[in-house]
mmCIF file of the N, C-alpha and C atoms, coordinates in Angstrom:
data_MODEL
# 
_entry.id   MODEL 
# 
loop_
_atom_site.group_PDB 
_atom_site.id 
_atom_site.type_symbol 
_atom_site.label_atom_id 
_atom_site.label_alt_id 
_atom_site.label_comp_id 
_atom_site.label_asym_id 
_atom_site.label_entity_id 
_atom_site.label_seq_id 
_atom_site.pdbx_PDB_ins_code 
_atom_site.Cartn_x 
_atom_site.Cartn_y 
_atom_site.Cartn_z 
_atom_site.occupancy 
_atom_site.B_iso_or_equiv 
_atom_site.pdbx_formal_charge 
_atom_site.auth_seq_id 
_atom_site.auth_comp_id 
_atom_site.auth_asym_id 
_atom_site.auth_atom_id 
_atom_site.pdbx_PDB_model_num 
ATOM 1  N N  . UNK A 1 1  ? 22.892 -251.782 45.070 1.00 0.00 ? 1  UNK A N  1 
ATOM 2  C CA . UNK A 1 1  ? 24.312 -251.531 44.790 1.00 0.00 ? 1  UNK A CA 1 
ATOM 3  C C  . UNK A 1 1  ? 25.060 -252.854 44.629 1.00 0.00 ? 1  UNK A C  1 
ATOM 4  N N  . UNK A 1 2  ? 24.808 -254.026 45.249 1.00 0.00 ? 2  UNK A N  1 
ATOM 5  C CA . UNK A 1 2  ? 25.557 -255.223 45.038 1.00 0.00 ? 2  UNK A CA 1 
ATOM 6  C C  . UNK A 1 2  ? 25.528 -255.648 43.442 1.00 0.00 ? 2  UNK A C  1 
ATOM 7  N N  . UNK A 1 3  ? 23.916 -255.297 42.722 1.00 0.00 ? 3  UNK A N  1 
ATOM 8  C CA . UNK A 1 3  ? 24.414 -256.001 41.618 1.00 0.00 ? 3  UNK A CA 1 
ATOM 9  C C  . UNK A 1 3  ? 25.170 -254.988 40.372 1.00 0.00 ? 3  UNK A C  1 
ATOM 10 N N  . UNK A 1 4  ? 25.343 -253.815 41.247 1.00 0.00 ? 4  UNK A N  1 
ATOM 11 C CA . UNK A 1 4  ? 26.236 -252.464 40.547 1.00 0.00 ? 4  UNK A CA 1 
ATOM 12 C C  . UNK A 1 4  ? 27.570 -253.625 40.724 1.00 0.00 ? 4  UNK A C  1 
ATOM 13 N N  . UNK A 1 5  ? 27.761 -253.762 41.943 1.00 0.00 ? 5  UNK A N  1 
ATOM 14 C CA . UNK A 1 5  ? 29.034 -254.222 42.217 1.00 0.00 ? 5  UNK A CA 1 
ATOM 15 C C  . UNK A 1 5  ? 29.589 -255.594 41.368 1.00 0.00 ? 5  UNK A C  1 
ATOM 16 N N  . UNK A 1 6  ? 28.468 -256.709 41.085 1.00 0.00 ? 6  UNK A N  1 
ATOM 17 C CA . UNK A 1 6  ? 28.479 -257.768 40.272 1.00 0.00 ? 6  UNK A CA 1 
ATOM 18 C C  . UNK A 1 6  ? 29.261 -257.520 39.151 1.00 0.00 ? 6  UNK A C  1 
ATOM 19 N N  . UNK A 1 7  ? 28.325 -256.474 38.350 1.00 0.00 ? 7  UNK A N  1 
ATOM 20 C CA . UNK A 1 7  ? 28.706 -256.293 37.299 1.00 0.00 ? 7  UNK A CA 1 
ATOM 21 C C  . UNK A 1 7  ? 30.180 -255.220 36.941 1.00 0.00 ? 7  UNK A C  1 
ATOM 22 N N  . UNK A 1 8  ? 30.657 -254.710 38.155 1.00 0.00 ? 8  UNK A N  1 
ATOM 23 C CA . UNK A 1 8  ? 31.744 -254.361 38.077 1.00 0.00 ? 8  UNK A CA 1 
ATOM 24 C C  . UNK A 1 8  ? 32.859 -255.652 38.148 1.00 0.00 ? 8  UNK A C  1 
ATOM 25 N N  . UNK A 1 9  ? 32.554 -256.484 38.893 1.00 0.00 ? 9  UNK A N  1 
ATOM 26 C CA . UNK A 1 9  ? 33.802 -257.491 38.909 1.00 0.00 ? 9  UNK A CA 1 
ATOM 27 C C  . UNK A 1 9  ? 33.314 -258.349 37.777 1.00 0.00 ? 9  UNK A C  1 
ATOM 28 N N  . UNK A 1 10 ? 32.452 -258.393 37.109 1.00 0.00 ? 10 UNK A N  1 
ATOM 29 C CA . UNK A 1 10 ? 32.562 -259.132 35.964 1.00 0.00 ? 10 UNK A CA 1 
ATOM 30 C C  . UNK A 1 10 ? 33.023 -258.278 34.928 1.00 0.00 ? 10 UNK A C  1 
ATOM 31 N N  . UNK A 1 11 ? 33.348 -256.931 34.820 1.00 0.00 ? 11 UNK A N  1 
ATOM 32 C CA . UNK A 1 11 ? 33.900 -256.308 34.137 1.00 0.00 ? 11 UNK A CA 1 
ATOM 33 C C  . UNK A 1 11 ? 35.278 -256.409 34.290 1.00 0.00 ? 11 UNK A C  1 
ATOM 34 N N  . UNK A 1 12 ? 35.292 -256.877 35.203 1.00 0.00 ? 12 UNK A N  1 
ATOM 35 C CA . UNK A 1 12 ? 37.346 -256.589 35.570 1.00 0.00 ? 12 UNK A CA 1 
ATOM 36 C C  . UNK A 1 12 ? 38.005 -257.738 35.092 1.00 0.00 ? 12 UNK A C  1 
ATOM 37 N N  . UNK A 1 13 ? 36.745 -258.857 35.032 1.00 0.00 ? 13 UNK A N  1 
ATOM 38 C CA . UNK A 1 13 ? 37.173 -260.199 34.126 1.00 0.00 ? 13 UNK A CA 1 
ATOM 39 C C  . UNK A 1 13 ? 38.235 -259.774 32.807 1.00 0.00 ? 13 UNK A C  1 
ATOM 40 N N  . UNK A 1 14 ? 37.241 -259.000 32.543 1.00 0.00 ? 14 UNK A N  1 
ATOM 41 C CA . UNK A 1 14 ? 37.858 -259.127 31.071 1.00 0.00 ? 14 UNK A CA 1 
ATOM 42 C C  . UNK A 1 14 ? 37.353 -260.128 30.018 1.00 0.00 ? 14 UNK A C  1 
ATOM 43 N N  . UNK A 1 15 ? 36.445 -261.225 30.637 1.00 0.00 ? 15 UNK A N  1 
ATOM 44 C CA . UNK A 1 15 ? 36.897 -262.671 29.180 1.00 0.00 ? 15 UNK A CA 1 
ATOM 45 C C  . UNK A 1 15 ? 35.423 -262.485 28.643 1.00 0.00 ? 15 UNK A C  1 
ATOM 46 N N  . UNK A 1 16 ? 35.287 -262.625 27.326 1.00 0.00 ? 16 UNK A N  1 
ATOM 47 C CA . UNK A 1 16 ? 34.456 -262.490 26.122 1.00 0.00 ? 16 UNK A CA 1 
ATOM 48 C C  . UNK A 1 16 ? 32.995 -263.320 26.594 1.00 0.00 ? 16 UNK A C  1 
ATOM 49 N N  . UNK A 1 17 ? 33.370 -264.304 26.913 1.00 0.00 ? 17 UNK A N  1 
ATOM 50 C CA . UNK A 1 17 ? 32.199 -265.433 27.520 1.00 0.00 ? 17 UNK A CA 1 
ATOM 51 C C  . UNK A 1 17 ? 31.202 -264.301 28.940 1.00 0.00 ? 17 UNK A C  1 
ATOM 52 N N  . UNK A 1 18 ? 32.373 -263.521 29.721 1.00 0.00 ? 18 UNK A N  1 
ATOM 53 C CA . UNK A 1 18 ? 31.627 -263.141 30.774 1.00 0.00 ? 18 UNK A CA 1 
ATOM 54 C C  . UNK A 1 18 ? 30.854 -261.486 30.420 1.00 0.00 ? 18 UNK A C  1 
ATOM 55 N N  . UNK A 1 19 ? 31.845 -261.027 29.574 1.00 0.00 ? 19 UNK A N  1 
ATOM 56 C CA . UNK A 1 19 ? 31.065 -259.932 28.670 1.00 0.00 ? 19 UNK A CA 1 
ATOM 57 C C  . UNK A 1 19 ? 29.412 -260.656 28.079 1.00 0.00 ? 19 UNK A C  1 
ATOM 58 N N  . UNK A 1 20 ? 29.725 -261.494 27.563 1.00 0.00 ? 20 UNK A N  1 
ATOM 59 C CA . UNK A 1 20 ? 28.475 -261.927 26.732 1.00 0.00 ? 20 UNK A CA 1 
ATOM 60 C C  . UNK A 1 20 ? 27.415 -262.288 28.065 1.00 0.00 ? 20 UNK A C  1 
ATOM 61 N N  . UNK A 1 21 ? 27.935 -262.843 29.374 1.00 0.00 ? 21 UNK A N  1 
ATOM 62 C CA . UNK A 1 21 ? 26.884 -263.041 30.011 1.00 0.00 ? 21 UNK A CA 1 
ATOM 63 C C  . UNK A 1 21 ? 26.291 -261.795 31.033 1.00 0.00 ? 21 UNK A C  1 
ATOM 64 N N  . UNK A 1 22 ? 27.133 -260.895 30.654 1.00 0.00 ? 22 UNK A N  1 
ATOM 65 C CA . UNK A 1 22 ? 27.471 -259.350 31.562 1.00 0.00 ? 22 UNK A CA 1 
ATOM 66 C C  . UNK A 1 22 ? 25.645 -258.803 30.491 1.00 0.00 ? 22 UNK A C  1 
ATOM 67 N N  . UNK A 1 23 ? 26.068 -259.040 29.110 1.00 0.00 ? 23 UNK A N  1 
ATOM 68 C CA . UNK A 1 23 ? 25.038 -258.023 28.692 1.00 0.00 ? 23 UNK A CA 1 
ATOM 69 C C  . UNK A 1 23 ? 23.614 -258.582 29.155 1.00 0.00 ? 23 UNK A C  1 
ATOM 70 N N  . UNK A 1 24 ? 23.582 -260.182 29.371 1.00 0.00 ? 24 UNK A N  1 
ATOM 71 C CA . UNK A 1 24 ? 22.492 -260.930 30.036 1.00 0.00 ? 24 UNK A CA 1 
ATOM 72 C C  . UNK A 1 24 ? 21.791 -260.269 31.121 1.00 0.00 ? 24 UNK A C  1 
ATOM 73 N N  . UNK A 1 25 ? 23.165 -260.403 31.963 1.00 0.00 ? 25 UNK A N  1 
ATOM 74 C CA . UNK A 1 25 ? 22.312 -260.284 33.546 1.00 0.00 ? 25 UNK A CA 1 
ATOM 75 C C  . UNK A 1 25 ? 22.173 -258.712 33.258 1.00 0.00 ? 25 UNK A C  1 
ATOM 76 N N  . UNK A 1 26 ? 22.333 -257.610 32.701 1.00 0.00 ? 26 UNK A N  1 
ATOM 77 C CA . UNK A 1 26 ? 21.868 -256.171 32.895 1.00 0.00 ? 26 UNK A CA 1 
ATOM 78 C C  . UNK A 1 26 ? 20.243 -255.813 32.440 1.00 0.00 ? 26 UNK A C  1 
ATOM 79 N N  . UNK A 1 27 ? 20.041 -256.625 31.533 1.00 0.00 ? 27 UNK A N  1 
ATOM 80 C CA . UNK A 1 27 ? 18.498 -256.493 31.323 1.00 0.00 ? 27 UNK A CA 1 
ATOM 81 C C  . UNK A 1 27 ? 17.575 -257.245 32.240 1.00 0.00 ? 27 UNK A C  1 
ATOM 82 N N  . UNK A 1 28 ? 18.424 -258.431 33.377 1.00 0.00 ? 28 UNK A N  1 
ATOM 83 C CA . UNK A 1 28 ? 17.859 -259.234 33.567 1.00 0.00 ? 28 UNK A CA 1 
ATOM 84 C C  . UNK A 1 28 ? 17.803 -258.153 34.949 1.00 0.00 ? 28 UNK A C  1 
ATOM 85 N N  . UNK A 1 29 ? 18.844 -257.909 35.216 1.00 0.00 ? 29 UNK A N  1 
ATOM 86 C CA . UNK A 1 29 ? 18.756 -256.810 36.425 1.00 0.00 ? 29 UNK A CA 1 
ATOM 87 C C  . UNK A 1 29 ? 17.813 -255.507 36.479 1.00 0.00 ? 29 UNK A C  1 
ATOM 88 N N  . UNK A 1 30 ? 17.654 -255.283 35.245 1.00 0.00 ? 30 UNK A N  1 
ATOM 89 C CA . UNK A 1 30 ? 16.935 -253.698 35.260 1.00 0.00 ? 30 UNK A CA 1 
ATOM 90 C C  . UNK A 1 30 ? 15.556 -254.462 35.016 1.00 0.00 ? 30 UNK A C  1 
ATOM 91 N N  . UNK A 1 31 ? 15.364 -255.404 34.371 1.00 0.00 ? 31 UNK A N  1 
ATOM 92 C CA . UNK A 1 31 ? 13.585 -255.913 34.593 1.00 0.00 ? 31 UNK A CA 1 
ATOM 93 C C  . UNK A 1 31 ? 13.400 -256.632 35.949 1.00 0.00 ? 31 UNK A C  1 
# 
């Protein structure tokens, strides 16, 4: 659940740079 939670506060960012590194860490998380 923490890196559920990660990727929720990098969602709340908002900024384009952290989107782009958001789609990173989700594949990097699910492998």
């Amino acid at each position: 659940m923490s890196q559920i939670a990660i990727i929720e506060a990098f969602a709340e960012l908002e900024d384009p740079r952290r989107r782009a590194g958001q789609r990173h860490a989700l594949p990097l998380c699910l492998a």
